[in-house]
N, C-alpha and C positions, 0 to 999 in steps of 0.2 A: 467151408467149415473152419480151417486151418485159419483163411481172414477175419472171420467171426472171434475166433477165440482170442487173436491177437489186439485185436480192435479193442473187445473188452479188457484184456488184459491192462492196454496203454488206455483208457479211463478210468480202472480202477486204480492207477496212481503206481505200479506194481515196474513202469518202465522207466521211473523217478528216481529207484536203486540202481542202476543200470551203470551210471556214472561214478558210482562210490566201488563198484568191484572192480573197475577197470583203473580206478587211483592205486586201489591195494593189489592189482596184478601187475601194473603196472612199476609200483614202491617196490614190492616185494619180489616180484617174478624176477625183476633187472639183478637183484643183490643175491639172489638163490643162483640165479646163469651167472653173474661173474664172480659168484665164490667155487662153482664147478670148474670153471677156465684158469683158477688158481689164480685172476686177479687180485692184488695188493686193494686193501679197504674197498671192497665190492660194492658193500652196503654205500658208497660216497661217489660212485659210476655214475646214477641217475639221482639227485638230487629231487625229494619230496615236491619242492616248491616246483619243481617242472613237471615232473610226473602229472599232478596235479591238474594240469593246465589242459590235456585233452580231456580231463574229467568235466572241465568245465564249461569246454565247450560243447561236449556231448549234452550234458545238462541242461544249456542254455536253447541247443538245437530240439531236445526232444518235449520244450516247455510248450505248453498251447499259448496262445495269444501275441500280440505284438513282440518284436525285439527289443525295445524299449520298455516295455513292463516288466521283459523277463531278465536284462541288464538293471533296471530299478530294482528286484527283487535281488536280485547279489548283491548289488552295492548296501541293501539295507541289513542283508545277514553281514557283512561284513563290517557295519560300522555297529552292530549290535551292541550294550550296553556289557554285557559277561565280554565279547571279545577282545574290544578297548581296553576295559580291565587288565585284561591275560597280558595286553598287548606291554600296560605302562610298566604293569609288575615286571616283567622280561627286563627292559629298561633298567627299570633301577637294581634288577638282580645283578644284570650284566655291569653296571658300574659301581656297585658295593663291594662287586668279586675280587676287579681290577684293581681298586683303591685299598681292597684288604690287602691284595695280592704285593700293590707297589711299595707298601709302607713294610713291608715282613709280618703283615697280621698272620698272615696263613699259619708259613713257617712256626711262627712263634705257638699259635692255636693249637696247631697239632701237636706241638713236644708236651705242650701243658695238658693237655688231652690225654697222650700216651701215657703221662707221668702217674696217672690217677688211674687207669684203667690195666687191669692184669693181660698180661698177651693173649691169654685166651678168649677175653672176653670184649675186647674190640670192638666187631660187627653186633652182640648182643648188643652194646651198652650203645652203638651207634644207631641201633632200631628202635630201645627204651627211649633214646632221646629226639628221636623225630615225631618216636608218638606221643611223647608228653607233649611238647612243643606244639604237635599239628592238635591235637583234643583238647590245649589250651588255648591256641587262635581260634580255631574251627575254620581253619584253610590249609590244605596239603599244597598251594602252590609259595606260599607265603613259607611253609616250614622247610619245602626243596630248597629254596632259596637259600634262607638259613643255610643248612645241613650240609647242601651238596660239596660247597666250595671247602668248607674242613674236611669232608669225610672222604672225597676227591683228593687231597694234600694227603690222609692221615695215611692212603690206600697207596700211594706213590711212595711214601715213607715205610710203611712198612714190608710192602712186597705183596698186599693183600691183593686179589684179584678186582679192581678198579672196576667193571661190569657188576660182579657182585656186590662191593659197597653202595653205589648205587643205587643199584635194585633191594637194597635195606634201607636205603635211606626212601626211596616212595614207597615200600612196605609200610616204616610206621607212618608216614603223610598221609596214606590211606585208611589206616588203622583209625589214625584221629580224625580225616575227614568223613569215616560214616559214623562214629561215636558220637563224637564231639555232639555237646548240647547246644552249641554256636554255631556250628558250622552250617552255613549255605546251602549243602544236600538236606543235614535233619530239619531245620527247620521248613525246606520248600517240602519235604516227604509228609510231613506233618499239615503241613497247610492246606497240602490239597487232597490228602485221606482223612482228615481227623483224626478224633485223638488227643492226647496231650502229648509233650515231649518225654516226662516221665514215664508214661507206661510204654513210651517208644523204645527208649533208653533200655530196661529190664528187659525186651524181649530182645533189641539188637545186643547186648552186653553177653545173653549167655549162649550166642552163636557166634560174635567176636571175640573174646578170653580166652575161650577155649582153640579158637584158630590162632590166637596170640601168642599163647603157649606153646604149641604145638612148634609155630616159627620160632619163636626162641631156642627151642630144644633142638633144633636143626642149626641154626648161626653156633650155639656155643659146640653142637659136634663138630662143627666145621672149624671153630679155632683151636678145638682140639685135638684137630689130625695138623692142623696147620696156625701153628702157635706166629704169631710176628715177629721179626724182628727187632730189638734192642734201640734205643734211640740215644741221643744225644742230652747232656745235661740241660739245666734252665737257665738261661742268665735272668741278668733285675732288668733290662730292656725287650726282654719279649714278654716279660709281663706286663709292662707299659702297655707294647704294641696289639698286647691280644686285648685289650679291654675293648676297645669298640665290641669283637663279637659277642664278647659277655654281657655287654650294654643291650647289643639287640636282642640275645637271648633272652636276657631279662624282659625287655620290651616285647618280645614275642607271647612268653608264658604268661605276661600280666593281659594281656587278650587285647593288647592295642592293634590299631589299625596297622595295617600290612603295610601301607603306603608311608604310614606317620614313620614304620617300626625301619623301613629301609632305607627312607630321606635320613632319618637320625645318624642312621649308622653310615650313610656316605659322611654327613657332616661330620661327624667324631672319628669316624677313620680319617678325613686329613687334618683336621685338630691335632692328632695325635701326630700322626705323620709328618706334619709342619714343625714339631715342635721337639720329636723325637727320632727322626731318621735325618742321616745324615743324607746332604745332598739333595729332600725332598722339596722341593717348591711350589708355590702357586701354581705355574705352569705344568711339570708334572703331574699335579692333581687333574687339573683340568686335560689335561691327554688320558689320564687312567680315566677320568668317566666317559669321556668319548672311546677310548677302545673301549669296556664295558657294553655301551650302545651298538657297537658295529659288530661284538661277538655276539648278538642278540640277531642280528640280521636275518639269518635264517629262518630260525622259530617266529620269528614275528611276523615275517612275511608269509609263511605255510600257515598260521594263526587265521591270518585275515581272509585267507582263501581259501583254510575248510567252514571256516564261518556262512561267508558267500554259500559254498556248495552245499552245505547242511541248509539255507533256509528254502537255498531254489528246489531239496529235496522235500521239503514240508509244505511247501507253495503247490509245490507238482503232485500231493499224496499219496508220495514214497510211505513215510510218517502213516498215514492212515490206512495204506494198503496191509502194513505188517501188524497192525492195530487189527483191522477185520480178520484176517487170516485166525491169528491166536486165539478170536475170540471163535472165531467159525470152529479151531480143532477144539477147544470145551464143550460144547455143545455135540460130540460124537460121541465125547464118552459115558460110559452107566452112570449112573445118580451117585454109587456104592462110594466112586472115587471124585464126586465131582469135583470139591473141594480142594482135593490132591492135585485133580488136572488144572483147576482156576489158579492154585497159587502159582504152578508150571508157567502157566498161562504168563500172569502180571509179570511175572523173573523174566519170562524171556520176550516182552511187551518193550519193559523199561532197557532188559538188553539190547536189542534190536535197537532200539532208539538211539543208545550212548554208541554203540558203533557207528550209527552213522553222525550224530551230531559230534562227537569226541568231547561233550560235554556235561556230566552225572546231572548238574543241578538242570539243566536245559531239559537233559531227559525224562528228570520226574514230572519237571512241569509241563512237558508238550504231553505227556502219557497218563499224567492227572486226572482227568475224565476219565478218560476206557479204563482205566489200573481201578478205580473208585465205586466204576459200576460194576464190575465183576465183583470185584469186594461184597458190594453189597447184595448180589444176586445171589451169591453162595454164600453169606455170614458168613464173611472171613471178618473178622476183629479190625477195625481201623488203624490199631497201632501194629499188630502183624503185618497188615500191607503197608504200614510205613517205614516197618523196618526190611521189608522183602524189596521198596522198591529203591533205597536207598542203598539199600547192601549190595543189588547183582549189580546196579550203576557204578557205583564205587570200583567193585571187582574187575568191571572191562573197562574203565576209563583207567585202571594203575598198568593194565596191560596191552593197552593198544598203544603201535609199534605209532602216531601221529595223534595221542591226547596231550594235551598242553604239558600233563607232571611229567611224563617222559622225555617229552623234548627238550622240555628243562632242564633235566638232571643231564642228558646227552650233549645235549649243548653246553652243560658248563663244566664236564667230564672229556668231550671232545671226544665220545663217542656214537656211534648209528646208535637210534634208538631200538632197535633188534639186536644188539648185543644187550640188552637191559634188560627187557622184558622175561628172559629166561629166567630172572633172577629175582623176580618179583613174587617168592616166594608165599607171604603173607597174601596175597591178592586170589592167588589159586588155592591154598586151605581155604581160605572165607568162600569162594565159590563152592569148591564141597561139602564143607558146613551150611553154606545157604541149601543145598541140595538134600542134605539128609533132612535137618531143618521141615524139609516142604516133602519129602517122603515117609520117614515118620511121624510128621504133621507135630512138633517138637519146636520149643516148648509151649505146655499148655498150662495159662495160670488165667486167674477172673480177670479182665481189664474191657473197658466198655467200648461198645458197636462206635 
């Protein structure tokens, strides 16, 4: 009996997850034992990109068919088209930072920043401005970029808890990447529920505003038990030197490409840098975007190898095994609540998926089908499931301690990405607003099947 159940268990795809708990026992277990043993940087003992690595050969080992199929199947989640992506953005993030960093963009960014902004209001004005930015690209990895490198400077400036700033800066990235009308999650949430984007937008808007605010009113209590620090005046050369960021800023908010918007800003940081920092030279330059590139090393390389692991889990249906499950517990409960239970359902459908893919837009898409029939099984509203499946993806891709925006912001904060995710305050209200959301069955306005 015990062989039976097991047998069935590994073909219904359920031993495919297997690999993904023993990465995060493995990530996390090792940083939780060496911060008990009062190990210095614990979280830094076992390095992600090895942990990783018996993930994947577990994976590899537990796949049916040839060894060759199943090494073809990683190598194609790995060279995956979102991965690549993730992988060049890194890149140019990591050599934008350094070439801000070599010319005094930083330094200068921040005093000019601080200059405008009341001590109190800091971390507010540093979450208003990652969400305008990410809701105006419609990418949370493109606005970390941006964001992290000043708000990482402005946090070291003023005394502010650096973990914290952080985790305000992929608060609003997340904000604007489930808002946003551009963005890559709304429209993939959209294309595969239907719907329009507008009646998307009205029912995600009055379960995110109200989570927006709510984080607001927690950051300015926090700068007001803990006001900043005082800074230093401006000269007329760190206003020179800040213009690159204002330049990409600008470049950000006018919705240009993320690629176009961070080549520019390498080019015009050493423009400036050449022409306004003493000492700065060609070769310089070219040393700051290669260290850039090499502080990316890590994240780039964990990138490429939860990609792998996420597709050998969808090959193997992992993916389809937590797809069956959810839809199997709807079907137990009374008629009274179906509704209730199906939207449960799709939330923790598309959750389930961004956990293991560590990627929102992957998850709407791979969960598209199952998220769409329930939908339509229960008359759930097209644009309600597009905004439920974009919202809980959003919500666990800003808090998993190995999704691309954290490792970002960790990586160019020179933080474990588990000192950040505490701090992702915005990401956890949205989750409970998705929650009540789908328990009070809120809000309810006309918008079509």
């Amino acid at each position: 009996m015990r062989n039976t159940f097991i047998h069935k268990f590994k073909l219904s795809g359920g031993y495919a997850l297997f690999p993904i708990f023993l990465f995060l026992i493995l990530f996390i277990g090792s940083g939780v034992y060496f911060s008990l043993q009062g190990t210095p940087f614990a979280f830094y003992q076992v390095s992600a990109t090895v942990a990783i690595l018996p993930a994947i050969i577990l994976a590899i080992g537990f796949g049916h068919g040839d060894f060759i199929i199943k090494l073809g199947n990683f190598i194609e989640g790995v060279r995956d088209t979102s991965i690549i992506t993730m992988c060049l953005i890194y890149l140019l993030a990591g050599a934008y930072t350094e070439v801000l960093k070599g010319i005094g963009g930083v330094e200068a960014t921040v005093n000019l920043t601080l200059s405008f902004l009341p001590m109190q209001a800091t971390l507010p004005g540093i979450f208003i401005l990652s969400a305008f930015i990410a809701t105006a690209m419609g990418t949370s990895m493109g606005t970390i970029a941006a964001m992290a490198p000043i708000a990482f400077a402005i946090a070291q400036a003023t005394g502010l808890s650096i973990s914290l700033t952080m985790g305000t800066v992929v608060s609003g990235a997340m904000f604007g990447d489930n808002l946003s009308l551009i963005s890559d999650t709304t429209i993939a949430a959209v294309q595969t529920q239907g719907g329009t984007l507008k009646e998307k937008f009205k029912i995600n808007s009055l379960i995110a505003l109200p989570a927006m605010l709510i984080t607001l009113i927690i950051l300015i209590a926090y700068g007001f038990n803990n006001p900043c620090q005082s800074y230093v005046k401006i000269t007329e050369t760190q206003w020179i030197v800040s213009t690159p960021y204002f330049f990409v800023l600008a470049l950000a908010i006018s919705g240009v490409n993320v690629f176009l918007v961070l080549t520019l800003g390498i080019l015009s940081a050493g423009l400036i840098g050449l022409s306004y920092t003493a000492n700065y030279n060609l070769v310089t330059y070219a040393k700051n975007i290669y260290q850039g590139y090499g502080s990316m090393q890590e994240i780039l390389i964990l990138s490429l190898l939860i990609g792998g692991l996420s597709h050998l889990t969808k090959t193997q249906g992992g993916l389809r095994f937590l797809i069956n499950i959810a839809s199997h517990l709807v079907h137990k409960f009374s008629k009274q609540r179906a509704k209730t239970v199906a939207e449960a359902a799709i939330a923790l459908i598309v959750s389930a998926c961004d956990i293991c893919t560590a990627n929102n837009t992957v998850a709407i898409i791979l969960t598209g089908e199952a998220t769409r029939e329930l939908a339509r099984k229960y008359s759930i509203s097209s644009a309600r499931t597009a905004t439920l499946v974009d919202l809980f993806s959003c919500v666990f891709q800003g808090i998993l301690p190995y999704s691309a925006q954290i490792l970002l912001a960790g990586s160019i904060a020179g933080l474990s990405p588990l000192a950040i995710i505490p701090h992702v305050y915005y990401c956890y209200i949205l989750g409970i607003a998705g929650i009540l959301a789908i328990l009070l069955q809120k809000p309810k306005f006309s918008c079509s099947k």
